[in-house]
C-alpha positions as CSV (number, residue, x, y, z in Angstrom):
1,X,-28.1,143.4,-26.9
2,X,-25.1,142.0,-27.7
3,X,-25.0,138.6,-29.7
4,X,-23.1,135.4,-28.1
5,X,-20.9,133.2,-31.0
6,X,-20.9,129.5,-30.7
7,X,-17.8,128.1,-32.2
8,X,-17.8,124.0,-33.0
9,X,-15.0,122.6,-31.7
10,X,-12.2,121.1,-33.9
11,X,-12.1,117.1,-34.6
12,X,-8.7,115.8,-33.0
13,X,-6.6,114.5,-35.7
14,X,-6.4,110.6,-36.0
15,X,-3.5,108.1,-36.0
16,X,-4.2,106.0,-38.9
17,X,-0.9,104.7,-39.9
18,X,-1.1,102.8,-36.6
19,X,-4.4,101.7,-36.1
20,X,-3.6,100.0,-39.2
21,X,-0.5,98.5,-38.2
22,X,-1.7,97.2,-35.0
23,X,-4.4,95.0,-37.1
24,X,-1.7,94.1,-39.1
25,X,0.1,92.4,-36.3
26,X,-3.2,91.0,-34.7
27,X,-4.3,89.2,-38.6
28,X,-0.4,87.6,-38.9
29,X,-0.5,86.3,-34.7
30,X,-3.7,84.6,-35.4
31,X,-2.5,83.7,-39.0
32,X,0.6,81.5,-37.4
33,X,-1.0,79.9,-34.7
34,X,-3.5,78.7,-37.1
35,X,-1.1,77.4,-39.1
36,X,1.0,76.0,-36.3
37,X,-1.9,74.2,-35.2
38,X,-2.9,72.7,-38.7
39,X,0.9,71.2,-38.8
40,X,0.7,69.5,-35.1
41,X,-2.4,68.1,-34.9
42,X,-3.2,66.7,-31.6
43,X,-4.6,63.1,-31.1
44,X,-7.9,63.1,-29.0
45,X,-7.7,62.3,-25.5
46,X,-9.9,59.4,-24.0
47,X,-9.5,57.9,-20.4
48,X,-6.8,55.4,-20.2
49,X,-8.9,52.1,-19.1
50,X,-11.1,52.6,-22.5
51,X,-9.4,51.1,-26.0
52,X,-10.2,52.7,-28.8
53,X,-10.1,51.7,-32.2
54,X,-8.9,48.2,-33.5
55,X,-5.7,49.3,-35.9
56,X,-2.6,49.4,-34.9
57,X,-2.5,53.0,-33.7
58,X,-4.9,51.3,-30.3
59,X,-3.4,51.3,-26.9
60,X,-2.8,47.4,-26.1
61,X,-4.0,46.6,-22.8
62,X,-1.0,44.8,-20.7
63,X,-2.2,41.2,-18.9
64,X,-2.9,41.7,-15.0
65,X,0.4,41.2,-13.1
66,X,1.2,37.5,-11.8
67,X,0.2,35.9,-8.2
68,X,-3.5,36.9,-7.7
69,X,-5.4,35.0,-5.8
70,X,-7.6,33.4,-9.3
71,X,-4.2,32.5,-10.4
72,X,-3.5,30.6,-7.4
73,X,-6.8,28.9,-7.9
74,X,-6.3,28.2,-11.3
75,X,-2.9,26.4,-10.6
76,X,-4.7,24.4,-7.8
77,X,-7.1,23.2,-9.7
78,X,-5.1,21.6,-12.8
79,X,-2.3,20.4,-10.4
80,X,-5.4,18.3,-8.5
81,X,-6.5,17.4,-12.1
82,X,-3.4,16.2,-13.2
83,X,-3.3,14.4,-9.5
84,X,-6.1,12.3,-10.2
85,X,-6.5,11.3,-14.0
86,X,-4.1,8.6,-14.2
87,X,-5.9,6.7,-11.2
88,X,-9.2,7.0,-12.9
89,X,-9.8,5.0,-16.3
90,X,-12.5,4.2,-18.9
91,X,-15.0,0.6,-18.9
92,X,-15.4,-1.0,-22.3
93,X,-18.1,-4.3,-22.0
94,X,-19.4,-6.5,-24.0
95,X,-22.5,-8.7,-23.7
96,X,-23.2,-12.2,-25.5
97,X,-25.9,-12.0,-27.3
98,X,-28.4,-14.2,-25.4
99,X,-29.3,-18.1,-25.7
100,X,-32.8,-17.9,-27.8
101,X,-30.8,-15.5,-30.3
102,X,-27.8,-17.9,-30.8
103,X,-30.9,-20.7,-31.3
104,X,-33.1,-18.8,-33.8
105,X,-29.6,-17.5,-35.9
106,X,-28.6,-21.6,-35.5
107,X,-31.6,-22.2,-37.7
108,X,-31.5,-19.5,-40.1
109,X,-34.8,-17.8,-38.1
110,X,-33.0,-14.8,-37.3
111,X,-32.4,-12.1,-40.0
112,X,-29.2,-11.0,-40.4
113,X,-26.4,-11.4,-37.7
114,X,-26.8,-11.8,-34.2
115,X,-25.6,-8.1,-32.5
116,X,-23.3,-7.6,-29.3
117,X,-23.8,-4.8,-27.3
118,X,-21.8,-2.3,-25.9
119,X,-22.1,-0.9,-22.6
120,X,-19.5,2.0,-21.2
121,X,-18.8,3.2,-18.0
122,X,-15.8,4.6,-15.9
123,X,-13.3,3.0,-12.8
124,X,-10.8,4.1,-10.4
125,X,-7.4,2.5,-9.7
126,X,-7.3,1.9,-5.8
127,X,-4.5,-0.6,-5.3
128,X,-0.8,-0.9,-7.2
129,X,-2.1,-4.6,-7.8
130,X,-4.5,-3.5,-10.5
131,X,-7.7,-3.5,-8.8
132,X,-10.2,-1.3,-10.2
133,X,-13.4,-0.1,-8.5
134,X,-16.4,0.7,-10.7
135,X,-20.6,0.1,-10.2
136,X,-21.9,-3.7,-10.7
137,X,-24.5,-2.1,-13.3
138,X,-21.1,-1.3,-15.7
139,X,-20.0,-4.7,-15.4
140,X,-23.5,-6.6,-15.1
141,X,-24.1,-9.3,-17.6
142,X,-20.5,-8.7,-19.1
143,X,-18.8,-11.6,-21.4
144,X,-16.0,-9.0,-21.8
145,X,-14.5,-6.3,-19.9
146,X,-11.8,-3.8,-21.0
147,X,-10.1,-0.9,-19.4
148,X,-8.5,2.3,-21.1
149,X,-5.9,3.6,-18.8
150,X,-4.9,7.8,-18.8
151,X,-2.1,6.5,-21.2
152,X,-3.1,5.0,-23.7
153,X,-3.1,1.4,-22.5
154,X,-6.1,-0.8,-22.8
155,X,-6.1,-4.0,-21.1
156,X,-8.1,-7.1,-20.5
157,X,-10.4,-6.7,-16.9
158,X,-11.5,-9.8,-15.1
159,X,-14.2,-9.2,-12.2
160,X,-12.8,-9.9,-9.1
161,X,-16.2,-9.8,-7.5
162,X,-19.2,-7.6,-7.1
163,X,-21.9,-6.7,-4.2
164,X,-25.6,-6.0,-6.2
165,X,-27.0,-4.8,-2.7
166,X,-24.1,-1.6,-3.2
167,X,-24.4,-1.6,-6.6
168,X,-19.9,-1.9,-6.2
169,X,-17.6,-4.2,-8.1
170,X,-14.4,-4.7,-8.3
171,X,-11.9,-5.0,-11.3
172,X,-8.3,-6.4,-11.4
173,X,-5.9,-5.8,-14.1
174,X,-2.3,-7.6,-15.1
175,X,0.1,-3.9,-15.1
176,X,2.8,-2.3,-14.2
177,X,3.5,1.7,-13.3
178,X,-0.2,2.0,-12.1
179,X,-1.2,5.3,-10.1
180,X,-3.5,4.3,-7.2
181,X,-6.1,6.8,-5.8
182,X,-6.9,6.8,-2.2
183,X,-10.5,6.7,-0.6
184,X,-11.5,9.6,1.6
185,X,-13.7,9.2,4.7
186,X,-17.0,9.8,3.6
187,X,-18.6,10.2,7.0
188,X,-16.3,13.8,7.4
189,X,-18.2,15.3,3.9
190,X,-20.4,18.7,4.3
191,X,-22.8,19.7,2.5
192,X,-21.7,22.6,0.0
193,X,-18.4,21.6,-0.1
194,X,-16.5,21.7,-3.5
195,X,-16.1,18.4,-5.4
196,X,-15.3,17.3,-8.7
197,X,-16.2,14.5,-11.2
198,X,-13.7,12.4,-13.0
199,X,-14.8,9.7,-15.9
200,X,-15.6,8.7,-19.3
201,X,-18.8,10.6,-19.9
202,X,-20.0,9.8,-23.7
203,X,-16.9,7.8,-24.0
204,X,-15.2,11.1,-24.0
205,X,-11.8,10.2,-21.7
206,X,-10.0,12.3,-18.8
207,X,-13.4,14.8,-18.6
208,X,-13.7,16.7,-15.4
209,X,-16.5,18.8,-14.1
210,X,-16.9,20.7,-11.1
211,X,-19.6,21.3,-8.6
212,X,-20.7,20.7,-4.6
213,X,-22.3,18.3,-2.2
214,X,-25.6,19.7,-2.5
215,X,-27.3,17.2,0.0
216,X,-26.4,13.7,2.2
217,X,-28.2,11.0,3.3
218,X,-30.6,10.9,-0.1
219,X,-32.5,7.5,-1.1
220,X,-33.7,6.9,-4.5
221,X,-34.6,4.2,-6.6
222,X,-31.4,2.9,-8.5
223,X,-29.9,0.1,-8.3
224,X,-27.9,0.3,-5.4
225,X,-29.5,0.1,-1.8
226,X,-27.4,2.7,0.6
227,X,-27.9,6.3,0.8
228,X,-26.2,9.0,-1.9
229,X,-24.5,11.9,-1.9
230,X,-26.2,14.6,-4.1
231,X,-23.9,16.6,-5.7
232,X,-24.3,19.5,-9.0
233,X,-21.3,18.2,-10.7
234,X,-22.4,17.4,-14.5
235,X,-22.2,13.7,-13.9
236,X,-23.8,12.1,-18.3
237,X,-23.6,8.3,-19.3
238,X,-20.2,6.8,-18.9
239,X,-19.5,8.9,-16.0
240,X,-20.7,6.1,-13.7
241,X,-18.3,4.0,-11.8
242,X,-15.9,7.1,-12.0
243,X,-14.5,9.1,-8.6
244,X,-16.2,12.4,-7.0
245,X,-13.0,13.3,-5.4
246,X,-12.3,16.4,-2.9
247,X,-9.7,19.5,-3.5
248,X,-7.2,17.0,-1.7
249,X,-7.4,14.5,-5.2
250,X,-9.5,11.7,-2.2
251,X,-12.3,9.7,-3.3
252,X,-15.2,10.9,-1.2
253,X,-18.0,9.5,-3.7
254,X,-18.6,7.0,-6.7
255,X,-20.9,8.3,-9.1
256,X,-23.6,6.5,-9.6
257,X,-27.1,8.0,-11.7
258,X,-28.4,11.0,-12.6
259,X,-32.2,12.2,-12.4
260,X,-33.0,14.3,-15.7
261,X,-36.2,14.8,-17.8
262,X,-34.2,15.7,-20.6
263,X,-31.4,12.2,-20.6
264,X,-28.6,14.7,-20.0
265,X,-27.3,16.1,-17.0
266,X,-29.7,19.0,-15.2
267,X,-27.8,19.5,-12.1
268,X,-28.6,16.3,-10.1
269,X,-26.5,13.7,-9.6
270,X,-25.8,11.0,-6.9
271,X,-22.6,9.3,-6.2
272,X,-21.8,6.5,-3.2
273,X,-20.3,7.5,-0.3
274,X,-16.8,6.1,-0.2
275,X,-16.8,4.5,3.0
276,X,-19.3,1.7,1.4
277,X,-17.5,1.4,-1.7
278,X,-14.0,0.7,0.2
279,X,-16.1,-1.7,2.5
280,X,-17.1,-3.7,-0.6
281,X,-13.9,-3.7,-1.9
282,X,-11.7,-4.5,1.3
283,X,-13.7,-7.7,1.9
284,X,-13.6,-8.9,-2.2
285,X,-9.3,-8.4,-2.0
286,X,-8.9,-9.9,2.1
287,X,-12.1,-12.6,2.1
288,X,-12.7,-13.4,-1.7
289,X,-16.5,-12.2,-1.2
290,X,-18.6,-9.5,0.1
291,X,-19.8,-9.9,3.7
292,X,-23.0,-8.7,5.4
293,X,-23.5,-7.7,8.8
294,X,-27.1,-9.2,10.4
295,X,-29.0,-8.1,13.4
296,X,-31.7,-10.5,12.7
297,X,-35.1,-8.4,13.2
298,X,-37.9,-7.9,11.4
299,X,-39.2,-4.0,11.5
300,X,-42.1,-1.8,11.6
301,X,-42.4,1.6,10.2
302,X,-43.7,4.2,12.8
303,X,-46.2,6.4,11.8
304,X,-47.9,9.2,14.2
305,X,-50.1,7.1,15.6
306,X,-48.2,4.1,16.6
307,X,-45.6,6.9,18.4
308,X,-48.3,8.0,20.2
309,X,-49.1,4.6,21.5
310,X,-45.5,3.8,22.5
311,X,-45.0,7.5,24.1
312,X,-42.7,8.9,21.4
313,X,-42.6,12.7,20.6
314,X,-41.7,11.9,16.7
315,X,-42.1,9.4,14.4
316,X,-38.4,9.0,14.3
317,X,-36.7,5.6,14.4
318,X,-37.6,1.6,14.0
319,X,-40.1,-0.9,15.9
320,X,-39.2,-3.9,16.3
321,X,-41.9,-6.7,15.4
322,X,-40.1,-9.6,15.4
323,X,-36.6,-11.3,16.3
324,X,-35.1,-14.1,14.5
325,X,-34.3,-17.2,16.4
326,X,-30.7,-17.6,17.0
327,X,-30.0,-14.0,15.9
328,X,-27.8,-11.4,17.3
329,X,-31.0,-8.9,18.1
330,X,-32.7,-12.1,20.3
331,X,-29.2,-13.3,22.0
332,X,-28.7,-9.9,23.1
333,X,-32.6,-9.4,24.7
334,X,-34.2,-6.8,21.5
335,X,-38.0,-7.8,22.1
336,X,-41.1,-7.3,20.3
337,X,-42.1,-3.4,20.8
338,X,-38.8,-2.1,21.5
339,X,-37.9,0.8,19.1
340,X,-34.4,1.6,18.0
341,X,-33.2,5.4,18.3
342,X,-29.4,5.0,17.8
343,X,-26.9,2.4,16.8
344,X,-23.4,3.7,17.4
345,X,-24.5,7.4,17.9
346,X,-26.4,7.5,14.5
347,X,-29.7,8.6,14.8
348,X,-32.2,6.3,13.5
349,X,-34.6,8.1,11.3
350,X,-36.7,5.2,10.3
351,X,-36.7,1.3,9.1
352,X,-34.5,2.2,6.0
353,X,-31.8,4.3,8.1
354,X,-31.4,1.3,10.4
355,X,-30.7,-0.9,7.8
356,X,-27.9,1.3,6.7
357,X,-26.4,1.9,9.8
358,X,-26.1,-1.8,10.0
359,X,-24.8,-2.7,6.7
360,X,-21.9,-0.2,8.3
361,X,-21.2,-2.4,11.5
362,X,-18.0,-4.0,11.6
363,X,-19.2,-8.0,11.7
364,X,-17.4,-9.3,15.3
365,X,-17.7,-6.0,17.2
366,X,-20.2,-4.8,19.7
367,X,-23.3,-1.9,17.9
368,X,-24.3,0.4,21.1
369,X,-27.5,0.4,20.5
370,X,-30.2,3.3,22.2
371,X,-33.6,1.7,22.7
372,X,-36.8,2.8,24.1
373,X,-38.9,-0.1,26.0
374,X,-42.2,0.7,27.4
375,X,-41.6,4.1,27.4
376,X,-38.3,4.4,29.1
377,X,-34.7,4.5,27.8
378,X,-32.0,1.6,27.6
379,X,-29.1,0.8,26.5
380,X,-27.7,-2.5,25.2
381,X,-25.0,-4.3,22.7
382,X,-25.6,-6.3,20.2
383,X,-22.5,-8.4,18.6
384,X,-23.0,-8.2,14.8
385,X,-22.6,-11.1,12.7
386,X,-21.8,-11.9,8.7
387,X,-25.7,-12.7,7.3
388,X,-26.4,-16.5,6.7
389,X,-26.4,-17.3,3.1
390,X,-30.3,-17.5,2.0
């Protein structure tokens, strides 16, 4: 049997000169970009709208471009501002010291000197002539009155007269170069419209704040007897007597009080509509004195029950109980048990709203008056006149 060889077969010969080059090659490529890298470093990128860093080496970021609409607002605003300051200026009184203290400092009773005081408040130019309206309670009990105008002036005031029931007085001034404001038309105000409040709050000068109407037709317990205006505008002590004005620089408002727990302003003040502070002051500069318009009635408030009796679906309006003899309300036929729905379109809420709507009449013209007499409807005219002097 014949015996089969096996032979191993040869190992190739390698290339070893070349393999070696070839990671030769590969170790310098890596080598240089290494280095080339290390000698450009590249600054991290971050998205454009992010600044990093505060050094000089930050991205500055460039101011938005001109004519947005906040810009237009802006430039509204401090053109009305600069529209309305020099009409509005700053009330300094002072008050005598009172009789019994200039007795008891007579005879050596009182220790140490007898004290003035200081009251201040704020005003609003309404007339080239000087005449300033502020609120009475500014002026009340004053020995002294002295205005600080937008420019630096101050003057010597003398009260030209003053209505208590409106809580209004008026101011006049000897100047020159004086920059009037003009009323608005009270009646035309909304609710949530924007206002803004000019005075002397703190005896800070020129101080404006900004808010809205945030209610009509309020009644509260100051000094003054008409309705208010409500308004968020940050209304402190001094502001009173100043102009609420609207974005056209009018006087729709004189503010008036605030209602606070704290003494500072909380976001509730109350200003007078304008359309009673121009009455008062139209008939101080044309009749020397503050006229009244009189219906001559004496009224009931209607509660639930009396509406029932008289056939009313609310409570709303005024009974009459009684008519003054020789008044307008009796000359024109108003009778015992009429109630009052209207005067002049107004709708009369209650005793207190007619009283307003009244105080409004113009004294010689015909009030339309809506009535309801034994349960039916009329209509009749009543020709206001100025109240007799108590």
């Amino acid at each position: 049997m014949s015996r089969t060889r096996f032979r191993l077969p040869k190992k190739p010969r390698g290339n070893l000169p070349s393999f070696l080059l070839f990671l030769l090659a590969l170790a310098l490529a890596v080598g240089g970009i290494a280095f080339w890298r290390l000698m450009h470093p590249s600054s991290p990128q971050y998205p454009p709208s992010i600044a990093r860093g505060t050094g000089p080496s930050s991205t500055e970021r460039l101011p938005l471009p001109s004519g947005r609409s906040l810009e237009a607002m802006d430039n509204e605003f401090t053109e009305l501002v600069d529209h309305v300051i020099p009409s509005v200026v700053s009330i300094t009184t002072t008050t005598a010291p009172d009789r019994e203290a200039l007795v008891r400092q007579f005879f050596g009773l009182a220790r140490g000197g007898v004290a003035q005081s200081n009251k201040m408040g704020s005003g609003m130019i309404v007339s080239p002539e000087g005449h300033i309206v502020t609120n009475w309670h500014v002026i009340n009990g004053a020995s002294q009155v002295t205005v600080q105008l937008s420019d630096g002036r101050a003057l010597p005031a003398r009260i030209a007269g003053a209505d208590q029931r409106s809580d209004i007085a008026v101011l006049k001034v000897d100047a020159t170069g004086l920059a009037p404001i003009a009323f608005g038309d009270s009646e035309s105000v909304r609710v949530g419209q924007m206002v803004f409040a000019v005075g002397n709050p703190f005896g800070l000068q020129e101080t404006v704040t900004q808010g809205i109407i945030s209610a009509k037709g309020r009644r509260t317990t100051s000094e003054a007897a008409n309705e208010f205006f409500q308004t968020s505008t940050t209304i402190n002590p001094g502001n009173s007597g100043g102009p609420l004005i609207d974005i056209r620089g009018k006087v729709i408002g004189i503010n008036n009080f605030i209602i606070s727990r704290s003494g500072g302003s909380e976001g509730i003040g109350f200003a007078i509509p304008s359309n009673v502070a121009r009455r008062v002051y139209e008939d101080i500069v044309q009749r020397g004195r503050v006229i009244h318009p009189w219906l001559g009635v004496v009224m009931r408030p209607l509660n639930a029950s009396l509406a029932r009796q008289l056939g009313l679906n609310d409570a709303r309006g005024a009974l009459v109980a009684a008519t003054m003899a020789g008044s307008p309300a009796e000359r024109e036929g108003l009778s015992v048990g009429d109630v009052i729905l209207s005067v002049n379109g107004h709708q009369i809420r209650d005793v207190k709203d007619l009283r307003n709507r009244v105080a409004e009449a113009e004294i010689g013209s015909p009030a339309i008056m809506e009535i309801l007499r034994a349960g039916k409807p009329l209509q009749i005219k009543v020709l206001m006149e100025e109240e007799p002097e108590q």
